[in-house]
Structures are given as structure tokens and as C-alpha cells.
MISEFI-830427 format. One record per residue (C-alpha): x, y, z. Coordinates in pm, 1 decimal, always signed. Last residue first. Layout:
# MISEFI-830427
{lokol {X; Y; Z}}
...
# end
This chain:
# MISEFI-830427
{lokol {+1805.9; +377.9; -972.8}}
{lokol {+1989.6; +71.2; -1061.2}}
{lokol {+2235.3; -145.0; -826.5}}
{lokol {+2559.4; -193.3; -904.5}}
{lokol {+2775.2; -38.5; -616.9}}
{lokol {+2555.2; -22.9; -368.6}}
{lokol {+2450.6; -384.2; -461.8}}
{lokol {+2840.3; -465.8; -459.6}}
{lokol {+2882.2; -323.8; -102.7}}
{lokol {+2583.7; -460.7; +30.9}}
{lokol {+2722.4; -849.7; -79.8}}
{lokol {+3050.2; -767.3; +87.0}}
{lokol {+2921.5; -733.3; +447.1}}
{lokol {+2550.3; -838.4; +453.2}}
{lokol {+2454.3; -564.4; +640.0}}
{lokol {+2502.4; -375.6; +979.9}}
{lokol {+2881.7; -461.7; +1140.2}}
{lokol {+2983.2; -579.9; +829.4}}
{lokol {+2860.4; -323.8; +623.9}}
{lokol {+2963.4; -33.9; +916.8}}
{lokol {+3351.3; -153.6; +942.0}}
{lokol {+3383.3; +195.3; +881.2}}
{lokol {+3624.5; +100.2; +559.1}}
{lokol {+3289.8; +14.9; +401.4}}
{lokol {+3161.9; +373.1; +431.4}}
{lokol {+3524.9; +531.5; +255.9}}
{lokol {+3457.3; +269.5; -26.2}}
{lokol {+3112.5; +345.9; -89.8}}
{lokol {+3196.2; +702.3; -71.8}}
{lokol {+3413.5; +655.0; -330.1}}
{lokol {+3263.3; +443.0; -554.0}}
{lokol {+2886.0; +577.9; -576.0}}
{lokol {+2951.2; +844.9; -810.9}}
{lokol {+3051.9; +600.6; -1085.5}}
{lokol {+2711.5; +433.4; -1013.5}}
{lokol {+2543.2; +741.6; -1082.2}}
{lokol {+2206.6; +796.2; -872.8}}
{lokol {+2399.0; +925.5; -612.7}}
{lokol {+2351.1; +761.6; -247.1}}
{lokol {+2130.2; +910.0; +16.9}}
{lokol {+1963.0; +578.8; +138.9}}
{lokol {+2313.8; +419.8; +153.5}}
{lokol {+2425.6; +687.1; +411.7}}
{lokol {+2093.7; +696.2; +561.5}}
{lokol {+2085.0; +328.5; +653.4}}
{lokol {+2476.2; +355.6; +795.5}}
{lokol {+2366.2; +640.8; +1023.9}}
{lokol {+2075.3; +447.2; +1161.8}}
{lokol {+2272.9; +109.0; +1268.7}}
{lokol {+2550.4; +318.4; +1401.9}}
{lokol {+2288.3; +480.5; +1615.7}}
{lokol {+2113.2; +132.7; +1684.0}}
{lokol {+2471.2; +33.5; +1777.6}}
{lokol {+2484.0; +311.9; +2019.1}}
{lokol {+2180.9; +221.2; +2161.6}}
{lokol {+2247.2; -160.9; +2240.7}}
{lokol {+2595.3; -16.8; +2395.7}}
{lokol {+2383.6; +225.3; +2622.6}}
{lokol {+2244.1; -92.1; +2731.9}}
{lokol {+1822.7; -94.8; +2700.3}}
{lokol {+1640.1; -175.2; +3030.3}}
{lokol {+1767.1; +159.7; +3148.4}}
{lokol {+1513.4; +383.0; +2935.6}}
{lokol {+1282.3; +192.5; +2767.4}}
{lokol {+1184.0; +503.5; +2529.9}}
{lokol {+1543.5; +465.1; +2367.8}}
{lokol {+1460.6; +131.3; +2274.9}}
{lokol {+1176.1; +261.9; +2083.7}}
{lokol {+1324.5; +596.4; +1888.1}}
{lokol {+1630.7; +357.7; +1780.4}}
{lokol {+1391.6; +62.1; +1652.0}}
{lokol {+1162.5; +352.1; +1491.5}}
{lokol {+1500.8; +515.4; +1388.2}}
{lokol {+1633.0; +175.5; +1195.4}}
{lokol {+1296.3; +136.9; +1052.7}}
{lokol {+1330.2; +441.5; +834.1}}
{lokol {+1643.2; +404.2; +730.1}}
{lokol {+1560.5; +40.8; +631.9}}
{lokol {+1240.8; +217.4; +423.7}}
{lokol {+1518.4; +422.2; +277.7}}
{lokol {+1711.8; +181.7; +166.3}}
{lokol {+1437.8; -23.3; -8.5}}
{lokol {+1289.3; +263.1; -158.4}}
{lokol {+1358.1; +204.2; -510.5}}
{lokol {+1734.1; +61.6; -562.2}}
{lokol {+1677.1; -72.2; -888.2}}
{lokol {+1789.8; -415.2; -912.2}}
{lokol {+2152.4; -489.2; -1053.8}}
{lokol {+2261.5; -652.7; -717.9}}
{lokol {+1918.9; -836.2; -726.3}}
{lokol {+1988.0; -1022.3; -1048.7}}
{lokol {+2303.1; -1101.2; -967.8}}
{lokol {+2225.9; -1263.6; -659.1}}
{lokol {+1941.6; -1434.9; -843.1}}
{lokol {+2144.1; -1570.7; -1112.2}}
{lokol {+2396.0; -1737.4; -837.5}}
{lokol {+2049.6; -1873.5; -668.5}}
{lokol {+1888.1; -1774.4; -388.7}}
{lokol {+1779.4; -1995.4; -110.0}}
{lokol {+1344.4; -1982.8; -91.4}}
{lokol {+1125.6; -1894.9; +196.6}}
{lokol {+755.6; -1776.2; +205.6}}
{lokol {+626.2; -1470.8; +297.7}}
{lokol {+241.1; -1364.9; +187.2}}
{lokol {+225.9; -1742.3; +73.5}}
{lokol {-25.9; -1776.7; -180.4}}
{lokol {+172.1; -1990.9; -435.8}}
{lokol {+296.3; -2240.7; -211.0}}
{lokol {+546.4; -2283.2; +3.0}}
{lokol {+453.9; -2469.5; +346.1}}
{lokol {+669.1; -2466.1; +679.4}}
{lokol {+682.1; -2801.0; +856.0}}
{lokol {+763.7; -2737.9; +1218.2}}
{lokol {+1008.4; -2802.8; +1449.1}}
{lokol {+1331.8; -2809.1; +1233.6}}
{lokol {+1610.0; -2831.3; +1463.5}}
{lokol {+1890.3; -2563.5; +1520.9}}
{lokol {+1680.6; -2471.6; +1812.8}}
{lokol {+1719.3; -2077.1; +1890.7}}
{lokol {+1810.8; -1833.0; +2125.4}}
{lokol {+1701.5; -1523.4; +2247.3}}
{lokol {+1781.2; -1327.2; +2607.6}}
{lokol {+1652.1; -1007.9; +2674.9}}
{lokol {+1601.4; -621.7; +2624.6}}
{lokol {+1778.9; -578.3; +2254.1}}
{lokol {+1717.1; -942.3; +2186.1}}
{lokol {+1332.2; -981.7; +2273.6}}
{lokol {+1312.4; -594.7; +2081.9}}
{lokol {+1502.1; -796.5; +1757.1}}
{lokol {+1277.1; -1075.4; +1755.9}}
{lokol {+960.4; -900.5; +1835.7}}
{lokol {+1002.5; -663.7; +1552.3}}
{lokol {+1168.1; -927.5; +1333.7}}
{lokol {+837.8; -1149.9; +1354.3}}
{lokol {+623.4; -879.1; +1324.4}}
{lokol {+694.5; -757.1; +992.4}}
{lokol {+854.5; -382.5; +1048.9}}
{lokol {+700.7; -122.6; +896.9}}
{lokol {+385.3; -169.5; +1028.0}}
{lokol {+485.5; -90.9; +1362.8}}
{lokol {+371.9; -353.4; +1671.3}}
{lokol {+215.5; -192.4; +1959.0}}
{lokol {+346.0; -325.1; +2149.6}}
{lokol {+738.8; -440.9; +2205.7}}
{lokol {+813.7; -332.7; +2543.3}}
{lokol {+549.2; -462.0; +2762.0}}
{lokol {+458.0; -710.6; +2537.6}}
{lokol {+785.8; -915.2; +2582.5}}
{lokol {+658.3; -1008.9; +2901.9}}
{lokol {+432.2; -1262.3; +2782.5}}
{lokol {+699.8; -1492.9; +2677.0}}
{lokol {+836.0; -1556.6; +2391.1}}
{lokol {+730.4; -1912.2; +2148.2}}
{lokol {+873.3; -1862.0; +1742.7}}
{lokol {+911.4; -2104.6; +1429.1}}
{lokol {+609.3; -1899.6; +1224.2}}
{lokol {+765.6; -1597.6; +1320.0}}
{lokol {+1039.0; -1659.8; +1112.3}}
{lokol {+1309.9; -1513.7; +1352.2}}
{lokol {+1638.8; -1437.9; +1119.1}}
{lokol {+1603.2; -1040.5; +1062.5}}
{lokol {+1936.8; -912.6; +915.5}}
{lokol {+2266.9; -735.0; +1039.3}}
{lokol {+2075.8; -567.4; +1366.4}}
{lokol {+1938.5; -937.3; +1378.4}}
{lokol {+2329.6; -1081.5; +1477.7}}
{lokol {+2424.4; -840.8; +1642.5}}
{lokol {+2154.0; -848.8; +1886.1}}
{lokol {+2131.5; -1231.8; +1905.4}}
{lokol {+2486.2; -1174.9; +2102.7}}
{lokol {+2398.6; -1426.8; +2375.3}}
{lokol {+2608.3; -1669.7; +2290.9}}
{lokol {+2368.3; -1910.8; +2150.1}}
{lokol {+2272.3; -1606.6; +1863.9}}
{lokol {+2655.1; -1589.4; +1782.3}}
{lokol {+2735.7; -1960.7; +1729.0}}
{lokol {+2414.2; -1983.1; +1517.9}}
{lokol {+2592.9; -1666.8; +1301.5}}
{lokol {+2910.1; -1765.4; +1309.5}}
{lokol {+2758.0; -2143.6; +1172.3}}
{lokol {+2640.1; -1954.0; +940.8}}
{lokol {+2261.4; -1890.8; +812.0}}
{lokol {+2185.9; -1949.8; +447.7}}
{lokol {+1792.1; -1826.6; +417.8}}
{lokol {+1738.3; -2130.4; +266.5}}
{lokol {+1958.2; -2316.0; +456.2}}
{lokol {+1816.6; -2218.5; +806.6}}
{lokol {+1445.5; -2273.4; +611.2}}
{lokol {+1543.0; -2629.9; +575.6}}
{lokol {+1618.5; -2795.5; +228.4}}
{lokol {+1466.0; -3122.9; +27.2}}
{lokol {+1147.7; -2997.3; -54.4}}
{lokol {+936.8; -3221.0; +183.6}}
{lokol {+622.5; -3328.6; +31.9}}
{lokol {+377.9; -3117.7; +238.2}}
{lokol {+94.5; -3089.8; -73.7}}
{lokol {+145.6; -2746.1; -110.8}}
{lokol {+563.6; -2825.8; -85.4}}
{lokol {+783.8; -2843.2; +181.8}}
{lokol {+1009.5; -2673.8; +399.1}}
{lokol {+1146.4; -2767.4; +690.7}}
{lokol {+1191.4; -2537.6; +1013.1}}
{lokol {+1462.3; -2374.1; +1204.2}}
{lokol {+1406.2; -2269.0; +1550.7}}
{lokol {+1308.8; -1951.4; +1765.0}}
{lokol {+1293.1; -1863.3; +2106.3}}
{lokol {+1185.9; -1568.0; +2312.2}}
{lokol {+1244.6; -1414.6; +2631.0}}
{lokol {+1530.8; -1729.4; +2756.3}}
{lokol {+1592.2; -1562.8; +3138.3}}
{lokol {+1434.0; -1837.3; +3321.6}}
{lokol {+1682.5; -2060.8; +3100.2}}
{lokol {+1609.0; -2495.9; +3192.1}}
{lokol {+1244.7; -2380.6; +3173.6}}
{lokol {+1205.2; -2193.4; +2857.2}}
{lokol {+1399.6; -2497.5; +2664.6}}
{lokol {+1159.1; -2736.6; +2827.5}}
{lokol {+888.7; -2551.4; +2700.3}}
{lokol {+1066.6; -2559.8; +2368.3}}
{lokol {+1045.3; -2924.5; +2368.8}}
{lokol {+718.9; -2983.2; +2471.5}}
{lokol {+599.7; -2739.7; +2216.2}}
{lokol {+728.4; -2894.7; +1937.5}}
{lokol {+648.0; -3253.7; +2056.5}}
{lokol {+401.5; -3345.9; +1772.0}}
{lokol {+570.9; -3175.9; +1453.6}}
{lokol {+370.8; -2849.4; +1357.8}}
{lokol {+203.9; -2793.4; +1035.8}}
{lokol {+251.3; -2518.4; +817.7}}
{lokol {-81.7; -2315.1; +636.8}}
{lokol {-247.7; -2084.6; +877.6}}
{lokol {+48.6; -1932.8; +1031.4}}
{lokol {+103.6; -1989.2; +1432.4}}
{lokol {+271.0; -1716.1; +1666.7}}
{lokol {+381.9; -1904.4; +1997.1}}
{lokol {+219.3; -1684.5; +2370.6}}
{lokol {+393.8; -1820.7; +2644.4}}
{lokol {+242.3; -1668.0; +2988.7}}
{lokol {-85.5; -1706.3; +2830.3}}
{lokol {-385.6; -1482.6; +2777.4}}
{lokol {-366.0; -1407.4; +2442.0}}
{lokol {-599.8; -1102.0; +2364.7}}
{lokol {-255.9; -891.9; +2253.6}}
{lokol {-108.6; -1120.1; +2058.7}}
{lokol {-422.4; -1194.0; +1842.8}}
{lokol {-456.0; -831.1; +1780.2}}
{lokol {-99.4; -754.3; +1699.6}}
{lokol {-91.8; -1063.3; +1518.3}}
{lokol {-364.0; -891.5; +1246.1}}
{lokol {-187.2; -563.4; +1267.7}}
{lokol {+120.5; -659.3; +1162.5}}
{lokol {-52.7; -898.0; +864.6}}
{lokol {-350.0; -610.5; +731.5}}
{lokol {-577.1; -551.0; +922.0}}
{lokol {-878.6; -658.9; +670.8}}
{lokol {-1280.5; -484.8; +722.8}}
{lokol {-1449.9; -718.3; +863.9}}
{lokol {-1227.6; -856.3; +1107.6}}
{lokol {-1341.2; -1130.3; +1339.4}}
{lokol {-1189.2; -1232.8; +1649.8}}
{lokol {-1205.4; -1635.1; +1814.4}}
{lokol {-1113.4; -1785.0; +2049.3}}
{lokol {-1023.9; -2139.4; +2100.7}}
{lokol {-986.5; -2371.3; +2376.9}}
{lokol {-815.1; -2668.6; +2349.4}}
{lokol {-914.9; -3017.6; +2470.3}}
{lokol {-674.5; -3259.7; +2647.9}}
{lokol {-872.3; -3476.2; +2816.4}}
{lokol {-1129.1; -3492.7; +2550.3}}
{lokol {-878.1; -3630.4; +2285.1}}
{lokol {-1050.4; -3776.8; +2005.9}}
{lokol {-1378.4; -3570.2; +2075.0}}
{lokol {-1149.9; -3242.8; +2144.7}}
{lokol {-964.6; -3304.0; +1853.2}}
{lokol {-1268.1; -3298.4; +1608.0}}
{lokol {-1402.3; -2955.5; +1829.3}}
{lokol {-1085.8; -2808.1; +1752.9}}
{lokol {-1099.3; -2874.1; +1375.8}}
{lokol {-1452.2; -2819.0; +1311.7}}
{lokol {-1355.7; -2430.0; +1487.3}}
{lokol {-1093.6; -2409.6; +1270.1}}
{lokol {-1277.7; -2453.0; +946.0}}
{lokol {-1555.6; -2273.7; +1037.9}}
{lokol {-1308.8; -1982.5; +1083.4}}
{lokol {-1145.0; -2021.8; +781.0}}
{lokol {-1508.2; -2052.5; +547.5}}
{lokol {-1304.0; -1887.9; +242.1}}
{lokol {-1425.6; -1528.1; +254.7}}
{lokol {-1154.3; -1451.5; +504.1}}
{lokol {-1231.5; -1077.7; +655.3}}
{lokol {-895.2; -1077.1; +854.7}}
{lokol {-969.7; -1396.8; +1066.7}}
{lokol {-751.2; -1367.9; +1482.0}}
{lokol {-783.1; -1704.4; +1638.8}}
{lokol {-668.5; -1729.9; +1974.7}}
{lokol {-569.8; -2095.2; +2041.3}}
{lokol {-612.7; -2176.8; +2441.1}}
{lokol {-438.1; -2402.5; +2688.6}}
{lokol {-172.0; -2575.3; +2464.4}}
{lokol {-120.2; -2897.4; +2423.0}}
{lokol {+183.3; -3058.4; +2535.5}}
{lokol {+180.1; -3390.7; +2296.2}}
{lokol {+43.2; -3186.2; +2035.4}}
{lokol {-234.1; -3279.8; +1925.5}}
{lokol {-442.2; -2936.2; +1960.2}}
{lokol {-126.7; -2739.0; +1723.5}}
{lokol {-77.2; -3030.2; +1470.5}}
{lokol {-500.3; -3065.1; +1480.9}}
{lokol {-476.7; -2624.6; +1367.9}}
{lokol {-257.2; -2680.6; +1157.9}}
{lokol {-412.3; -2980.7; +928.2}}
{lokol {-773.6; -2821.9; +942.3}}
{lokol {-601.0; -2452.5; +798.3}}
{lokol {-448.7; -2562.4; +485.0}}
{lokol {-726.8; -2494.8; +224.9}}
{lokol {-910.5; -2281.7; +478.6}}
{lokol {-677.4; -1989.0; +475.6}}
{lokol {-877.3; -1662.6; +319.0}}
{lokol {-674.3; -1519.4; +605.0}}
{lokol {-633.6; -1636.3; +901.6}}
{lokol {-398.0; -1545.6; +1201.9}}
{lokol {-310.4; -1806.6; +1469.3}}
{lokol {-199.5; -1670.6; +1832.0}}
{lokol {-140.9; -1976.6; +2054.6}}
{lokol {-171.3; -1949.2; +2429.1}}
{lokol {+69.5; -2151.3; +2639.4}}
{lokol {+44.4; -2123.6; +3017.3}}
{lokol {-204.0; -2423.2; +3089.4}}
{lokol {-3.4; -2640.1; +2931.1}}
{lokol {+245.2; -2580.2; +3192.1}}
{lokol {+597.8; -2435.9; +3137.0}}
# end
């Protein structure tokens, strides 16, 4: 991978506090890419001025290196899905890597995932872990791989080739962290809203291709109070807390996204595994069985029991952990 086949898509909003130290970490690095394509959703912040200064400072300290940058204008706001789904789609790269407006990248992030896409031509998207830090980037003493507690079963899975299982369980791409190729498009656009884009073009790349990720922490991922979606380990309280939640529509929704993942990989005929599908299918009747669960935690026990001796929360949730939120959680 040349510089000169990596397009960046960066998405704005209301982001100019952090934006100048992203967007030099993205023109500095030590493989630059060819173009950044800027995509604002009606910032009232500046953003875009903000960028542009910033390309045009790197391009006077580095002129032989100087990065392109386009730039699209919403007046009226997107939304996030929608906002990538724009800058995606005017990226002209063979390697397109998403970009937020507040992290900072480490200087030879790209280099090394280039290398990463070039020692696998079959590699369709890879991800890594990152470290978090503070507003002010003071580091906060934890990676995002820790805070969202990923296993060693489930790194060992992901290198294996089985990133399929692995995301049908639960999303682990932070989009932030994340280069594919160009290819991906084909069967991943246009993006649904009710899927975040990262796990949409994580779990597609893995249901028609080959993912992996870097177990090192390539960029610098800021928490602050604005983040749309930040990261954070949960504590013992917080487990609790969230096993005793009211249910809502959180089930559904998954039910939901489970047959817009099914209805989509069924519309690629033979590029999807009949296997993929079934699981999808598996995926989809496990969603609606929790989705349709009595209000009355008493009347939950049985059925919960017969559905976990399916193999189903293991094979599409968090294993024990769903079966005590099934169990406990409120209407």
C-alpha cells in the first residue's frame, strides 16, 4: 500500500476543540495519506476552518508530503451513519481509514497497517486496540481492548479467521482504530442507521472477507464529556446495575438488526457461506426469543433456561451475563 492509495474519511461535528491535533497526527504521519475527505454535519464551531489551517500548516512544514483535503458541508445534520456514509463514499482510495475528530494518531499507524494489508492480499479490513486518555490526552491508564474486556479466546478467534463469531456475539471494531479496503463498499453501502458504522462494516468485512486486528494501541482515543461513543470498563456496580435495567427496546432493536444483517448477506448471494447464513438465522431467532420475553421475571425462568440449553447465549451473547439480565432485568 502506497500513499497514494489511502484516503481518510474524517467526520466533524461542532469538533474544533480537538480537531488541529488530529488532523497534523493524520498529515504527519510517516506514510501520509493521499487525500483526507472531510465530511462537517452543520458544525457551528469553525471545524472546517480548523482543518483546513491544519493541512495547509503541514503542508508548509512538510511540502513533500502534502495532503489533500476535501471537503462536504451539511447544512442540515446527517446524523453519525449517515455522516461516514458520505465521506466513505467520495473517498477515492483503495484504503479508505475512518478518523474521529477528537483522537490522535501515533506517527507510524498507517505504515504499519499498510504493511499488514500487504503481507495478507486477502486482509478486507483491520482493526487495532487503542489508548485512552483524557480531554487533555493524559493517558488514563487502560486500553480500549481492556475497557471493553476482550479475551484472549476472543483475539485468538479474530486471528484465526473466525472474526464472524466473534462480532455475531458483540461488535469489537471501534471505527476510530479501523483501515478496509475499497472493496468492502460493494457489499456494505449504504450503511443502516441501526447499526453504528463501525460494526456494520466490521461484521459485513467478516461475513464476506478476512479481518484481523493489531493487539497494539495505534491511536490515542479521547474521553471526554462530548463523546457521542466513548469507552469505559464496567464496574461490579455497573454490571449490576445494568442486569436490573429495564429492558426497553434494547432486544428488540438487536432483533431488528439481526434481520437487516440476515436480509443483506442473503442479497450477496454466493459470496456469503450458507454456514455464515445459518448463523445469522440462529442469530435472528435468539434476538426474538429474548425480545418476546414476559414481563414477569418468574415467567422468564423457564424459557430462559430451555433457550440457554441451545447453546444460543454463548453462541450469540455474552453467555452467562445475558442469561442473568434476562433473568433480572426490569420491564
Amino acid at each position: 500500500m502506497s500513499a497514494a492509495e489511502i484516503s481518510v474519511a474524517l467526520c466533524t461535528h461542532n469538533g474544533a476543540r480537538f480537531l488541529r491535533e488530529q488532523v497534523r497526527s493524520i498529515c504527519l504521519q510517516t506514510l501520509p495519506p493521499n487525500e483526507i475527505v472531510l465530511s462537517d454535519d452543520a458544525s457551528r464551531d469553525g471545524s472546517v476552518a480548523v482543518a483546513r489551517a491544519a493541512v495547509e500548516e503541514c503542508a508548509l512544514e512538510r511540502p513533500e508530503a502534502a495532503v489533500a483535503l476535501r471537503v462536504l458541508e451539511n447544512a442540515t445534520p446527517l446524523r453519525v451513519v449517515k455522516n461516514f456514509e458520505q465521506a466513505i463514499g467520495a473517498c477515492r482510495g483503495e484504503f479508505i481509514a475512518l478518523s474521529d475528530q477528537d483522537d490522535v494518531w501515533v506517527p507510524d499507524r498507517l505504515a504499519r497497517m499498510a504493511a499488514a494489508f500487504a503481507h495478507d492480499p486477502a486482509l478486507l479490513l483491520l482493526h487495532t486496540d487503542a489508548r485512552l486518555v483524557d480531554a487533555e490526552g493524559k493517558g488514563l491508564g487502560q486500553t480500549l481492548f481492556h475497557a471493553l474486556e476482550v479475551t484472549p479466546v476472543e483475539l485468538e478467534r479474530i486471528h484465526g479467521g473466525r472474526a464472524f463469531d466473534v462480532f455475531l456475539r458483540r461488535n469489537l471494531v471501534t471505527g476510530a482504530t479501523a483501515v478496509f479496503r475499497r472493496s468492502l463498499l460493494t457489499d456494505a453501502m449504504p450503511l443502516p442507521v441501526e447499526w453504528v458504522h463501525d460494526e456494520w462494516l466490521g461484521i459485513i468485512a467478516a461475513a464476506t472477507g478476512r479481518v484481523d486486528v493489531l493487539e497494539d494501541a495505534l491511536i490515542d482515543y479521547r474521553q471526554h464529556e462530548s463523546n457521542q461513543i466513548g469507552a469505559r470498563r464496567d464496574t461490579f456496580p455497573d454490571k449490576v446495575r445494568k442486569a436490573l435495567a429495564s429492558r426497553g427496546r434494547t432486544h428488540l432493536d438487536r432483533a431488528i438488526k439481526a434481520e437487516l444483517l440476515l436480509a443483506r448477506l442473503q442479497s450477496l448471494g454466493d459470496r456469503v457461506a450458507p454456514g455464515t447464513l445459518e448463523k445469522v438465522r440462529g442469530k435472528v431467532v435468539h434476538q426474538r426469543f429474548r425480545a418476546a420475553l414476559p414481563a414477569s421475571r418468574w415467567a422468564r425462568c423457564l424459557p430462559v433456561l430451555r433457550e440457554a440449553m441451545t447453546g444460543r447465549y454463548d453462541a450469540f451473547g455474552r453467555g452467562v451475563r445475558g442469561v442473568v439480565r434476562d433473568l433480572f432485568e426490569s420491564v
